[in-house]
C-alpha positions as CSV (number, residue, x, y, z in Angstrom):
1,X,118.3,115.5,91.4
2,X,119.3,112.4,92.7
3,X,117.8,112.8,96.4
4,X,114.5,113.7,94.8
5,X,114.6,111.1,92.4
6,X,115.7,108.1,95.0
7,X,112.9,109.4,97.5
8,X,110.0,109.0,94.8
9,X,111.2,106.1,93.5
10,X,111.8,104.3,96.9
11,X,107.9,106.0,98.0
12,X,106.3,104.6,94.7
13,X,107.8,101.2,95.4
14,X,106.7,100.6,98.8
15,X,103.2,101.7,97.4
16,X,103.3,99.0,94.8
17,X,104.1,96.8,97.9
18,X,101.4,98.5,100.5
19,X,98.2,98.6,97.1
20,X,99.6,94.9,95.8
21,X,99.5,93.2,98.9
22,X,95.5,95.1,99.7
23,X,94.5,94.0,96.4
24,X,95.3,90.5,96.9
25,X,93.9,90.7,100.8
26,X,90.6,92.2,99.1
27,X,90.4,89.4,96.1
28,X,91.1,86.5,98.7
29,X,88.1,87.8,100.9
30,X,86.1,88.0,97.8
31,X,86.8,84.8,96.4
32,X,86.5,82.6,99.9
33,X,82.9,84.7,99.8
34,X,82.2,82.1,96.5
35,X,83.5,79.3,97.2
36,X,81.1,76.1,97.2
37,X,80.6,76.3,101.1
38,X,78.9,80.3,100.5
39,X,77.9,79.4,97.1
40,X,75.3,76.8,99.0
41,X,74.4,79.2,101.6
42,X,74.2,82.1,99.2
43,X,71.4,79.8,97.6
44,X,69.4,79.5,100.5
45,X,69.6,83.0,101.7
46,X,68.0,84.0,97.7
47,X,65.3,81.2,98.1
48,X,64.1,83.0,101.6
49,X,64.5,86.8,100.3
50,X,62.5,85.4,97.5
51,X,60.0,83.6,99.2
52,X,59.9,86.9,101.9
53,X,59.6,89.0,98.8
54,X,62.7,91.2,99.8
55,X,61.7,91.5,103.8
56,X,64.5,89.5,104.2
57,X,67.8,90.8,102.7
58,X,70.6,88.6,103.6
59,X,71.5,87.5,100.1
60,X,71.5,91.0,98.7
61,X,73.7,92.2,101.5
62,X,75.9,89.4,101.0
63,X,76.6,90.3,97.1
64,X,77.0,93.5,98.0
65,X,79.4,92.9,100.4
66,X,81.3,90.9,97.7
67,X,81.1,93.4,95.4
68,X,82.6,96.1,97.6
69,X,85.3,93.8,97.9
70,X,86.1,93.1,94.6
71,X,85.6,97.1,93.9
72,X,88.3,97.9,96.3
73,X,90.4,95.3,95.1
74,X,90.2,96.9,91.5
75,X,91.3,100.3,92.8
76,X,94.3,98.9,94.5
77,X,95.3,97.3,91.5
78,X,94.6,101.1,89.6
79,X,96.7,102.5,92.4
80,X,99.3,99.9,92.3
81,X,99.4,99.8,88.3
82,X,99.4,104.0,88.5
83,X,102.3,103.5,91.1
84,X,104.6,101.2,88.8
85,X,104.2,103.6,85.9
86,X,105.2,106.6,87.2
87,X,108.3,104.6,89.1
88,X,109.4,103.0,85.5
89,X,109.0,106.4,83.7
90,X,110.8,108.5,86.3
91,X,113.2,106.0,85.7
92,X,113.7,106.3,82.3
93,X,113.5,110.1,82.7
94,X,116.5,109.9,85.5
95,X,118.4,107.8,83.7
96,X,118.3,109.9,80.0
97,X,119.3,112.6,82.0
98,X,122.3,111.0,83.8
99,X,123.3,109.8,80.5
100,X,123.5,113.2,78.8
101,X,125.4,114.5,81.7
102,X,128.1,111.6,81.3
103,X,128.1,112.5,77.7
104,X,129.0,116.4,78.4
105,X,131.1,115.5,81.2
106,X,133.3,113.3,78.2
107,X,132.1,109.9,80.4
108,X,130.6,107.9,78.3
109,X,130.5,104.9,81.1
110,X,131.2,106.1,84.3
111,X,130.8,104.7,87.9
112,X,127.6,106.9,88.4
113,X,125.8,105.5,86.0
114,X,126.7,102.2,87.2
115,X,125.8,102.9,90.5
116,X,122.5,104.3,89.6
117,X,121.3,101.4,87.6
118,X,122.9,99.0,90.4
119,X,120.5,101.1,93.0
120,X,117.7,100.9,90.8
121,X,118.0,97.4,90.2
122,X,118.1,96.7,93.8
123,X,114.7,98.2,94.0
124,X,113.4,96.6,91.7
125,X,114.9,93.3,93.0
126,X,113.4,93.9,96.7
127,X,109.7,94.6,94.9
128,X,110.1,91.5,92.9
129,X,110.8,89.3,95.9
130,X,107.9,90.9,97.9
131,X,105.2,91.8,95.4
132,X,103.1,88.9,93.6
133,X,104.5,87.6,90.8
134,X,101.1,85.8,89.7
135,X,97.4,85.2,90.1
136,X,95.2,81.8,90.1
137,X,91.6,81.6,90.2
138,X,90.3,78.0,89.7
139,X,86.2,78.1,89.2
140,X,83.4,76.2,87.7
141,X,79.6,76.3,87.3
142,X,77.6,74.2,89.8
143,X,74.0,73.7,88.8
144,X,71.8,75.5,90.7
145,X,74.5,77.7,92.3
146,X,76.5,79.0,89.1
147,X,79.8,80.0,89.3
148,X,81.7,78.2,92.3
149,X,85.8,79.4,93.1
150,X,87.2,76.8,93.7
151,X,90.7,78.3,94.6
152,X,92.1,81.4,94.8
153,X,95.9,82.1,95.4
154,X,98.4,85.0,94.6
155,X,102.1,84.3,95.3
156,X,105.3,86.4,95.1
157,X,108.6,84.7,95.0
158,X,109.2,83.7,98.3
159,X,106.2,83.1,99.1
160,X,106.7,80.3,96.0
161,X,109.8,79.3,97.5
162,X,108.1,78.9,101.2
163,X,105.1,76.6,99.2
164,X,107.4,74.3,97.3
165,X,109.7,73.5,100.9
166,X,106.1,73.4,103.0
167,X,104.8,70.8,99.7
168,X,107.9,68.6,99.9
169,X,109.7,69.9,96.9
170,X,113.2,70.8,98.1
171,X,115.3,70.5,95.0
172,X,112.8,72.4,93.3
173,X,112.5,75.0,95.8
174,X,116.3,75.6,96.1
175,X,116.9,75.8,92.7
176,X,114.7,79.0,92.8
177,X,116.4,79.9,95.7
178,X,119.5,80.1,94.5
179,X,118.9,81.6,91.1
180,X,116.3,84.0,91.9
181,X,117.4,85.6,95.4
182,X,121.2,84.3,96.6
183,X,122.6,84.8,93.0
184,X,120.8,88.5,92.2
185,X,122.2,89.6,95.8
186,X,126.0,87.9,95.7
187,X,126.0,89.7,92.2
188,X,124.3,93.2,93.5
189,X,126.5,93.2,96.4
190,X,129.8,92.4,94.9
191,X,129.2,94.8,92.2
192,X,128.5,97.8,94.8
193,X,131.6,96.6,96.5
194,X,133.9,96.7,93.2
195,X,132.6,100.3,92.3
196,X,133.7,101.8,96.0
197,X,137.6,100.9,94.1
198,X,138.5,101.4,97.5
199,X,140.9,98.1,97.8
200,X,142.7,97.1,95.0
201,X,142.8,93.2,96.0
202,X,139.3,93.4,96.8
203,X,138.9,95.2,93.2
204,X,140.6,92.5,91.4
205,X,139.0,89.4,93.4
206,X,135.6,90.9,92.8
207,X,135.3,91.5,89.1
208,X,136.8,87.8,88.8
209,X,133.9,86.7,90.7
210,X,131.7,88.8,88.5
211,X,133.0,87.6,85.9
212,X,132.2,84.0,87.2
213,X,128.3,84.6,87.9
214,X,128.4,86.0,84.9
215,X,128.0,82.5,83.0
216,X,125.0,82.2,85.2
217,X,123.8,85.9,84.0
218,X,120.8,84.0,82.5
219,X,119.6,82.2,84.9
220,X,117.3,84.8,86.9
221,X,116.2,85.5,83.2
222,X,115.1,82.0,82.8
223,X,113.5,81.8,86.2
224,X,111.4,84.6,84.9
225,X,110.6,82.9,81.6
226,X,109.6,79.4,83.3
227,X,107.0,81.4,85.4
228,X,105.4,82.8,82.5
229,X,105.3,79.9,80.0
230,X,103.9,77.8,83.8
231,X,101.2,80.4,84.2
232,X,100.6,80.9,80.5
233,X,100.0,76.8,80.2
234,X,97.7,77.2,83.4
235,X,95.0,79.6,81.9
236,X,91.8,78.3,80.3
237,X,88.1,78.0,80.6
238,X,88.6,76.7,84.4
239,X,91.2,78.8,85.7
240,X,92.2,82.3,85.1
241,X,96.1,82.9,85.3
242,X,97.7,86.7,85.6
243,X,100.6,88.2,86.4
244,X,101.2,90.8,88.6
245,X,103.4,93.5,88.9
246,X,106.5,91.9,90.7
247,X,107.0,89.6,88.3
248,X,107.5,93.2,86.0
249,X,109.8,94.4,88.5
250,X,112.3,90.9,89.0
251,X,112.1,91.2,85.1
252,X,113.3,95.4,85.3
253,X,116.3,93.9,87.7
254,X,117.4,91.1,85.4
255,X,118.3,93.6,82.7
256,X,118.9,96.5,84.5
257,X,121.6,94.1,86.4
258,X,123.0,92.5,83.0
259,X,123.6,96.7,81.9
260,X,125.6,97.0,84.8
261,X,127.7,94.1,84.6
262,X,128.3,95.3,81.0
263,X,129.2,99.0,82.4
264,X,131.7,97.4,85.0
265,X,133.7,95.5,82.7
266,X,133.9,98.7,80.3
267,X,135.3,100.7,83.3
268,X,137.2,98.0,84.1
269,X,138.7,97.6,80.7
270,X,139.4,101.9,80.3
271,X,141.2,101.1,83.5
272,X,143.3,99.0,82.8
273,X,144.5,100.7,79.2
274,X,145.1,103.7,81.5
């Protein structure tokens, strides 16, 4: 169960990747098509297909070339959505069924289970670096040539990280550095080690580090909740804010990684009454 259950899941994430990263291509395409620049143009290729009366097409060609864009964008984000799902619900499924295995097998909290959800996590971890974590579209109405994009960007974590360094702000950019991708690794890597129980220094050392990160358990939680109350703020009548589906999957790994921290200091704990 577990080969066929860690091949889907590690197929439907790097389709969330592959569809995520064509829907964004598509909608940047689509959106540089209406910006003020081919706005204008746009114009003037509708005054000579009108004046023409149709002979010439170039405006008609040139929505329909947007459209088609902005369709294949939308079945990306189907496919990616479609993706996600079934990852998050064969999840679940997995999971419920480890659990009632550990319950017949008089295991309550095992190191399978924590290794599962520490794998699981990890996945999730890698899409939510990779995958955008949020959408901007800024537009507003021109006379004469309507609606006018006047920016269009979708960034995933790093790529946020890489913007803030490239603008100048380094405090702020390693601040997200740390708490969103050094911390979730030192903590996902330390933890794999400390469930291998294969040196007992090693054991001991790295549940005391743990332990230490663990008074910093909230902070990838609260890098997640910044994002959403910045983007939340950002959306009105002139700008359109979403978020995508990494910002879903960083959120999965922040809890799925606090249940495994809780899980190795239960087995920790039966250990050391034993």
């Amino acid at each position: 169960m577990r080969f066929t259950y860690y091949t889907l899941a590690t197929a439907l994430a790097f389709a969330v990747l592959a569809y995520s990263e064509q829907e964004m291509r598509f909608l940047r395409i689509a959106n540089a098509h209406s910006d003020i620049e081919h706005s204008t143009e746009l114009a003037w290729k509708s005054l000579w297909e009108k004046l023409s009366f149709s002979i010439y097409s170039g405006a008609t060609e040139s929505r329909s070339k947007t459209e088609n864009l902005l369709a294949a964008a939308r079945w990306r984000h189907i496919l990616a959505e479609r993706c996600a799902i079934i990852f998050f619900v064969a999840t679940c499924v997995f999971l419920v069924l480890q659990y009632v295995r550990a319950r017949r097998a008089n295991a309550y909290l095992d190191a399978e289970i924590a290794s599962d959800i520490l794998a699981i996590s990890s996945v999730c971890f890698i899409v939510g670096l990779f995958a955008p974590i949020f959408s901007l579209k800024a537009q507003t109405v021109v006379p004469l040539l309507g609606e006018v994009i006047l920016k269009y960007e979708a960034k995933s974590i790093l790529t946020t990280i890489t913007s803030l360094f490239d603008s100048g702000s380094y405090f702020i950019a390693l601040l997200i550095l740390a708490f969103s991708v050094l911390t979730p690794l030192t903590k996902l890597l330390i933890a794999l080690l400390v469930l291998q129980q294969r040196w007992s220094n090693w054991h001991e050392h790295g549940l005391t580090i743990i332990h230490a990160i663990g008074k910093w358990s909230m902070a990838d939680v609260f890098v997640v909740s910044v994002f959403v109350a910045y983007f939340a703020a950002r959306g009105d009548s002139f700008s359109d804010a979403r978020i995508e589906l990494g910002l879903y999957y960083f959120s999965s790994y922040c809890l799925l990684s606090l249940v495994a921290a809780h899980i190795i200091g239960h087995l920790s704990s039966d250990a050391e009454t034993r």
